[in-house]
C-alpha positions in Angstrom: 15.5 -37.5 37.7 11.9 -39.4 37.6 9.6 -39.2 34.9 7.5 -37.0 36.3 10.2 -34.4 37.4 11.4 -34.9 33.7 8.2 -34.0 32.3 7.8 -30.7 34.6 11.0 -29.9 33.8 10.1 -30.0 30.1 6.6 -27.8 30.4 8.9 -25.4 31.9 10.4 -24.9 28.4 7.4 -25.6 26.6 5.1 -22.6 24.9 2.8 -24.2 22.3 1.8 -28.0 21.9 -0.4 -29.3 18.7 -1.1 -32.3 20.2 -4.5 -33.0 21.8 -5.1 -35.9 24.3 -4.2 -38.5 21.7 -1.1 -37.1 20.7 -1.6 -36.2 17.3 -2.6 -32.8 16.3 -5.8 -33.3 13.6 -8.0 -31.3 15.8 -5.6 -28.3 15.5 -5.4 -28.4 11.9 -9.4 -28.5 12.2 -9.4 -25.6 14.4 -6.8 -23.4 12.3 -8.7 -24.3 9.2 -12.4 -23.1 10.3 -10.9 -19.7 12.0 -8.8 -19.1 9.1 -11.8 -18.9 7.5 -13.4 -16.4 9.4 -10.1 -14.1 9.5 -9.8 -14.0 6.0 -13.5 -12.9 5.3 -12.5 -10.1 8.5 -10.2 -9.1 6.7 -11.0 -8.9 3.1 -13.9 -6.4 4.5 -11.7 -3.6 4.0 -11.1 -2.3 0.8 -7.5 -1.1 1.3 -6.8 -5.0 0.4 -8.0 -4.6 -3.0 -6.3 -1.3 -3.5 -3.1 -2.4 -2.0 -3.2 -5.5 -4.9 -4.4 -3.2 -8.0 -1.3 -0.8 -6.4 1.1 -3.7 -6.1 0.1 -4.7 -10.1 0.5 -1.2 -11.4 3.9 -1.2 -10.1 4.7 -4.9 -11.3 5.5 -6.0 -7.7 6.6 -9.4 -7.4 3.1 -11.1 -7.5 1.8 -12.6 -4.3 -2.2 -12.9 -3.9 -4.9 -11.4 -2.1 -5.0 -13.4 1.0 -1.4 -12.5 1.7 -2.3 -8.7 1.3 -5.2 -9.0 4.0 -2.5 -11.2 6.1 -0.2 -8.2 5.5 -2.8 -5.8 6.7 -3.6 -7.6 9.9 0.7 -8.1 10.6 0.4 -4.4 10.6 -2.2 -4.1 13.5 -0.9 -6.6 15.4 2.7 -6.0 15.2 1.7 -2.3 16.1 -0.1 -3.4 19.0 2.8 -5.6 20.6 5.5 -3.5 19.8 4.6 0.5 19.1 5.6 1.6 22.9 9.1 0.0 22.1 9.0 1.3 18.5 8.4 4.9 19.2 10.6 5.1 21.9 14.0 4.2 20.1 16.0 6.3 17.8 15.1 6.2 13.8 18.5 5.8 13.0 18.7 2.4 15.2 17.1 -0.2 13.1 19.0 0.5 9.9 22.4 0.2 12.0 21.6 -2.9 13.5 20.2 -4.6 10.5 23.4 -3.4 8.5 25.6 -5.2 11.5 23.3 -8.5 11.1 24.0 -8.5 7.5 28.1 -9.5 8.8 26.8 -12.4 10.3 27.7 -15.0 7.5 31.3 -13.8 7.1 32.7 -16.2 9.6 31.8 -18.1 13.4 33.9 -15.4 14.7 31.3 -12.8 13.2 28.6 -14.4 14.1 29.8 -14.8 17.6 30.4 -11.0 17.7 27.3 -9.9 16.1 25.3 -11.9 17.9 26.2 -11.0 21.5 25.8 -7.1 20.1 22.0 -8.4 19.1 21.8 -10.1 22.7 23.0 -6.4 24.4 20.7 -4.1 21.9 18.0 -6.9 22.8 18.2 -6.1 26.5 18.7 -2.9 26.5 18.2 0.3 23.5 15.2 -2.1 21.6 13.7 -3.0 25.5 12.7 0.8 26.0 9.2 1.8 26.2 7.4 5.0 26.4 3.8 5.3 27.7 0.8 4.5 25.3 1.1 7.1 22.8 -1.5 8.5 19.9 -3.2 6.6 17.2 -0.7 5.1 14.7 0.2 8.0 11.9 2.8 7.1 8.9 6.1 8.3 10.8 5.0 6.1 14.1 4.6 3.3 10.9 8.5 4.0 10.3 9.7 3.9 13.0 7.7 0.4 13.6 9.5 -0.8 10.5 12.7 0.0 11.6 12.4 -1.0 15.2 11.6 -4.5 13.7 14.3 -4.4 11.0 16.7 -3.5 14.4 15.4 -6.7 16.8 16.9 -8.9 13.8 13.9 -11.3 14.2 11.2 -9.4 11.3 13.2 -9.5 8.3 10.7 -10.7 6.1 7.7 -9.3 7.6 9.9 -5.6 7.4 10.2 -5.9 4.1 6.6 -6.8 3.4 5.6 -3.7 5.4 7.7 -1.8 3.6 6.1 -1.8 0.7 3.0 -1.0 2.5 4.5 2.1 3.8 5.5 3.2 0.0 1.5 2.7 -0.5 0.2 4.4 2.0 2.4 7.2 1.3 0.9 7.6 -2.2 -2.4 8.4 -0.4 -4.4 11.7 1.1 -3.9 11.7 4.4 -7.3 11.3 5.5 -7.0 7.8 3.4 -3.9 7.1 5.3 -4.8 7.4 8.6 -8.0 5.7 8.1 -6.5 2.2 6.9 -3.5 2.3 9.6 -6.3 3.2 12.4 -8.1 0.4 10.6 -5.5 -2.5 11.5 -5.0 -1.8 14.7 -8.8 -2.4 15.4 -8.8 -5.7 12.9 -5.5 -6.6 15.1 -7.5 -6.2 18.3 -10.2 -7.9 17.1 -7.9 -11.1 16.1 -6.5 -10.9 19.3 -9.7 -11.7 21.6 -11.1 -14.1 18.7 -7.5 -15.8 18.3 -7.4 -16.6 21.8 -11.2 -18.0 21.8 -10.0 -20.3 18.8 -6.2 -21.2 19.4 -6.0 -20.4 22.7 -5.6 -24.1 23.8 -2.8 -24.7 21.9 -0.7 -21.7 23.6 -1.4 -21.4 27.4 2.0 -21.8 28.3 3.7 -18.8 26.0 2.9 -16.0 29.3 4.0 -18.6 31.7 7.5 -19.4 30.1 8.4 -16.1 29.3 8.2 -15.4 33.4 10.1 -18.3 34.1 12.4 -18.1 31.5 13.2 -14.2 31.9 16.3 -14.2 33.5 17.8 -17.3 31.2 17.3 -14.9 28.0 18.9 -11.7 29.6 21.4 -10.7 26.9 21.1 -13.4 24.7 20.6 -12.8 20.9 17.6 -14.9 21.2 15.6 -12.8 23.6 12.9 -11.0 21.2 12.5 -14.5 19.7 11.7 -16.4 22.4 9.6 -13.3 24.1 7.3 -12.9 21.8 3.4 -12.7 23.0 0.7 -14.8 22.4 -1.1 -13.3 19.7 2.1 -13.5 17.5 1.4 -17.4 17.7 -1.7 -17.0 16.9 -0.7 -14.6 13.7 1.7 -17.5 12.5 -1.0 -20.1 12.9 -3.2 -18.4 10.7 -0.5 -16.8 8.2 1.0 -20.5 7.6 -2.5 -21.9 6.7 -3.3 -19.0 4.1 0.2 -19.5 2.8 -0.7 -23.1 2.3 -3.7 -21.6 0.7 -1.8 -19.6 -1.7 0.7 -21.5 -3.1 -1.1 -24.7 -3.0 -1.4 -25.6 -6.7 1.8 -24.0 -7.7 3.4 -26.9 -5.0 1.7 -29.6 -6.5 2.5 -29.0 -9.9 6.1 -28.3 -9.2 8.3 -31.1 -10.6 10.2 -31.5 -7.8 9.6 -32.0 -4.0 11.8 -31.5 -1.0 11.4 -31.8 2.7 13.2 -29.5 4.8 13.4 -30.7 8.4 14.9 -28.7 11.8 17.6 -31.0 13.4 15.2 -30.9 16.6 13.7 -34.0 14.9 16.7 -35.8 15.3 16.9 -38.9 18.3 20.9 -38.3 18.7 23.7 -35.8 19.0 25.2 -34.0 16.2 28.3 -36.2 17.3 26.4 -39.3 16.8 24.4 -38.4 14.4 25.9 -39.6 10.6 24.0 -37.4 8.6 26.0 -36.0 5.4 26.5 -32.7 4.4 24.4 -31.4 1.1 23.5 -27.8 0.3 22.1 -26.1 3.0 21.6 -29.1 5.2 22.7 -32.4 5.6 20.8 -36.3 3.8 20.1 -39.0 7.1 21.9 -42.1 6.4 19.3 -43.8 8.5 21.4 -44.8 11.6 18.7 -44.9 13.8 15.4 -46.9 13.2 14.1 -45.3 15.8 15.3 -41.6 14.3 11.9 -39.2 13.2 14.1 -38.1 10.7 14.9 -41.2 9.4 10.8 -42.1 9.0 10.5 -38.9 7.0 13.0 -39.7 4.6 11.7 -43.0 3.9 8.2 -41.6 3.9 9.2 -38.8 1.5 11.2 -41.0 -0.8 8.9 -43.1 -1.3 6.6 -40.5 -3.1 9.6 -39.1 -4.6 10.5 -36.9 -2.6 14.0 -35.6 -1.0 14.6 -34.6 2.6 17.4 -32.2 4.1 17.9 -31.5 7.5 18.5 -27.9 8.1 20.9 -26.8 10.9 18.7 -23.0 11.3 15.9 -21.3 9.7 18.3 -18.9 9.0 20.5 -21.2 6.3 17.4 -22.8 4.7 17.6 -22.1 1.9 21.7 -21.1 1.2 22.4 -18.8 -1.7 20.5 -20.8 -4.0 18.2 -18.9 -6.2 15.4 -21.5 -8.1 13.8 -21.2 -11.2 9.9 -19.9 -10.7 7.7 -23.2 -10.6 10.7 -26.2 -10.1 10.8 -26.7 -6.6 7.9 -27.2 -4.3 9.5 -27.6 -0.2 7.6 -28.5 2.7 9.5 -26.1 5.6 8.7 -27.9 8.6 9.3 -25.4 11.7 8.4 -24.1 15.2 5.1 -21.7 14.4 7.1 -18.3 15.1 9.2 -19.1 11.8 6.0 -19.9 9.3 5.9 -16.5 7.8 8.9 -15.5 7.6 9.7 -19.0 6.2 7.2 -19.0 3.7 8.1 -15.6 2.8 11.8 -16.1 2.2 11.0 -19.7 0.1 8.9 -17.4 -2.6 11.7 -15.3 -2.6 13.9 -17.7 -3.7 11.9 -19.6 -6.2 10.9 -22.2 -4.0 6.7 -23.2 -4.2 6.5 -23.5 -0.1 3.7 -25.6 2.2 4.7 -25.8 5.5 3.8 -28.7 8.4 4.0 -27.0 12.2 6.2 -29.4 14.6 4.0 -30.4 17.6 6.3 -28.2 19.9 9.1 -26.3 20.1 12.5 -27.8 21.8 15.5 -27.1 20.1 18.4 -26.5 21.7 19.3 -23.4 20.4 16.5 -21.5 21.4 14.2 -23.3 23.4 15.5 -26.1 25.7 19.2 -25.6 27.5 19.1 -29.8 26.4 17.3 -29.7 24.1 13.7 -32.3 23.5 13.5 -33.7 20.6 10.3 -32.7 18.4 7.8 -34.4 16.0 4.8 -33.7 13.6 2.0 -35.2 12.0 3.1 -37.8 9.2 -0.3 -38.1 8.1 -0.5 -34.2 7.1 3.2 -34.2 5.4 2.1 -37.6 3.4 -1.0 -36.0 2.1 0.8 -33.1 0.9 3.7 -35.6 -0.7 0.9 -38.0 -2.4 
């Protein structure tokens, strides 16, 4: 195959790249930064931000901040918007049943192999049904949202999140109720058209491989994941820089500071590769010079940090439960796993920042070979300095 067949063959694969026409991806972070900004101050408009926080402290929530609640707010609209005709149109007893059968997952391979071909069927078939546009979203449509997203096995985080939004809204009069959900959806439509003004660049190819790539994903546990619409990109982008907002000093001041890198970053096969199990991932025993993962680990090392590889976002973080304030990680990941990721590190203790990989190409989900992926040193070294 020539270079230039090589390289078509990889755009085919390809949804999002960071990288502008000198590789690296500063102009990105620029770009994220300034209409982050402007979301935020969108968003913290409404007052059902403030409420939701004064709500979540009367109840002695686990704390989280405002930005997250106005992030939260907008996830609402905007997951509503992609998903509502699929939503509405499945039973209410579907995403509890399916989420309980991902829950056997970890038992054994065997399990996993199992459960995940059911995900791959449900996938293509009972959460692919649609009705026609129906009414304004109302708290039982809301449900149902929540458990349609529970059942695709790809929203755990963001289900439960919403969740609790759901047990808010509940609390109000209706007239409150419907006013904040109807409220959302226009902020998520909003985001939508400016998103695409401001990111837009950096995901023109999402519609295009999801057409060429329809077929591949048929009944595979991975179709929802790798289908997802451009405005979910666009929702990560801006949900991983408030989240590096957020939990910015409580990273810094953590005593300890780990790296967790996808194995996508990696220049050779998990055969050749002599990387040694640890935890949740595996340490590089620098075999390669040329290895990505190998220049992080030195990097990292040298300000004291610690680097683990990590097989899937799914195994990230193991069963280990941290003590508040310890441990500060840098997740490094694909954008579609930024806020679930960073969602799921608080959870467990862990003080998150994340760095976005320049594209996606592992081979689980995104390249039958897969092409292996890099990020901006500079931005990971200013965080570890």
């Amino acid at each position: 195959m020539s270079q230039s067949e090589s390289d078509t063959d990889a755009l085919t694969y390809l949804t999002y790249s960071l990288a502008g026409k000198d590789g690296e991806a500063g102009q990105y972070y620029r770009d994220v930064a300034v209409f982050t900004d402007e979301v935020l101050a969108k968003l913290h408009e409404d007052p059902a931000v403030a409420k939701f926080g004064r709500n979540a402290a009367i109840k002695k929530l686990q704390p989280l901040d405002q930005h997250i609640y106005a992030l939260e707010l907008l996830m609402i609209g905007v997951f509503w918007n992609v998903y509502s005709r699929r939503a509405v149109a499945g039973s209410a007893y579907t995403g509890k049943l399916l989420s309980s059968l991902y829950g056997l997952r970890s038992r054994s391979q065997g399990a996993r192999r199992t459960v995940d071909r059911l995900k791959g069927i449900a996938g293509t078939t009972v959460l692919a049904r649609r009705r026609k546009p129906g009414g304004r979203i109302q708290l039982h449509s809301f449900s149902r949202l929540i458990g349609w997203l529970r059942g695709s096995g790809e929203f755990e985080q963001e289900s439960r999140r919403l969740a609790v939004w759901l047990d808010f809204l509940r609390g109000l009069p209706d007239s409150e109720r419907a006013g904040i959900l109807q409220r959302a959806v226009q902020k998520a439509l909003w985001f939508e058209r400016r998103s695409l003004e401001c990111l837009g660049s950096y995901t023109g190819r999402v519609d295009s491989y999801i057409e060429s790539n329809r077929q591949r994903l048929k009944w595979q546990e991975n179709r929802i994941f790798c289908s997802r619409e451009r405005v979910e990109y666009h929702l990560n982008m801006a949900g991983a820089e408030i989240m590096n907002r957020v939990f910015h000093d409580g990273f810094y001041a953590a005593q300890e500071k780990r790296v967790f890198l996808p194995i996508c970053m990696r220049n050779k096969s998990a055969e050749d590769c002599r990387a040694v199990k640890e935890g949740p991932g595996y340490v590089c025993r620098r075999c390669s010079k040329t290895c990505r993962v190998h220049a992080v680990t030195a990097m990292a090392e040298a300000c004291g940090g610690k680097v683990l590889m990590i097989p899937h976002a799914s195994t990230a973080f193991g069963h280990e439960r941290i003590t508040e304030g310890e441990v500060g990680i840098v997740g490094v990941a694909c954008v579609l796993n930024l806020i679930s990721g960073g969602y799921k590190a608080y959870d467990m203790g862990y003080l998150p920042q994340c760095v976005l990989l320049h594209y996606s190409g592992c081979v689980m989900h995104w390249h039958p070979e897969g092409i292996e992926t890099c990020i901006d040193m500079d931005r990971l070294k200013a965080m570890l300095e």
